[in-house]
C-alpha positions in Angstrom: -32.5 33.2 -25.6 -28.8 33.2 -24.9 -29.6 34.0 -21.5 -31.4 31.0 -20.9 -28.9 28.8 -22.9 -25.7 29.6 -20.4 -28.1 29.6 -17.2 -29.5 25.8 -18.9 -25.4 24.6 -19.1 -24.2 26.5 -16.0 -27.1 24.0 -14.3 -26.1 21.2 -16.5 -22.7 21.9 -15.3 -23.2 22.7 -12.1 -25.1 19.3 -11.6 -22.9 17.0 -13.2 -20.1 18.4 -10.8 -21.9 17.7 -7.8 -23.3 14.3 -9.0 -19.5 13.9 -9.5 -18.2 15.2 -6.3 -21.1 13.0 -4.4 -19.8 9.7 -5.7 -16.2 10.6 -5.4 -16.6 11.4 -1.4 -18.1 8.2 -0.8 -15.7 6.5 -2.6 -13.2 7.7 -0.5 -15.3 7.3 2.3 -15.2 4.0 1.8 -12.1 3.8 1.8 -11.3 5.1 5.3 -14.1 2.8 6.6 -13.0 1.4 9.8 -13.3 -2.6 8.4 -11.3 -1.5 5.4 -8.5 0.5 7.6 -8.2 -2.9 9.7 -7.8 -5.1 7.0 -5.2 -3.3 4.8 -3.6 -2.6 8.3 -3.3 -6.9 8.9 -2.3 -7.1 5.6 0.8 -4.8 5.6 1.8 -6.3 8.9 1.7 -9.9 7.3 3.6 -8.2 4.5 6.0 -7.0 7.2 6.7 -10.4 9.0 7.2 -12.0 5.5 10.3 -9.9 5.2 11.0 -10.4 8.5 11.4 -14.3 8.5 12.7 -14.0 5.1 15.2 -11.5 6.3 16.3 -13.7 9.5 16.4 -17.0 7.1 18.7 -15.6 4.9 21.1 -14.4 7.9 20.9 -17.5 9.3 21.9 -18.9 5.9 24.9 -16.6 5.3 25.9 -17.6 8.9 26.1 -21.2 8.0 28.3 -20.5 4.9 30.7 -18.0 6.6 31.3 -20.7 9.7 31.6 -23.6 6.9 34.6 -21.4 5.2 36.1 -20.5 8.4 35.9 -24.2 9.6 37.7 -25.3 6.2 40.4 -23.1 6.2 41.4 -24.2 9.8 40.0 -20.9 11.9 43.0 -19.6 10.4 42.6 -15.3 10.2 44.9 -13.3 7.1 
């Protein structure tokens, strides 16, 4: 009897681990899915040029306030 007990939950186990393991690997594979690689791929690279064009705006910005001070204090250096 105790015999067939452990072999009944080594099955059970066994089963539910593999039923497990199944949906897990396609979940993943999924996730590596060609259309699903290109699309997180455009996304990071519109991520990318946002920070980008942000980046250059505020440069451009900083450049404009540095030539304003410069210009107000008569192009004079310390």
């Amino acid at each position: 009897m105790r015999r067939l007990f452990w072999l009944a939950l080594g099955l059970g186990a066994g089963a539910a681990g593999a039923v497990m393991t199944l949906r897990f690997a396609r979940k993943q594979a999924s996730k590596v899915a060609p259309a699903n690689l290109a699309r997180e791929a455009r996304g990071g690279l519109m991520d990318l040029a946002k920070l980008v064009s942000e980046s250059i705006a505020e440069g451009r910005e900083a450049m404009r306030q540095k030539e304003e001070e410069l210009r107000g204090s008569g192009g004079t250096g310390p």
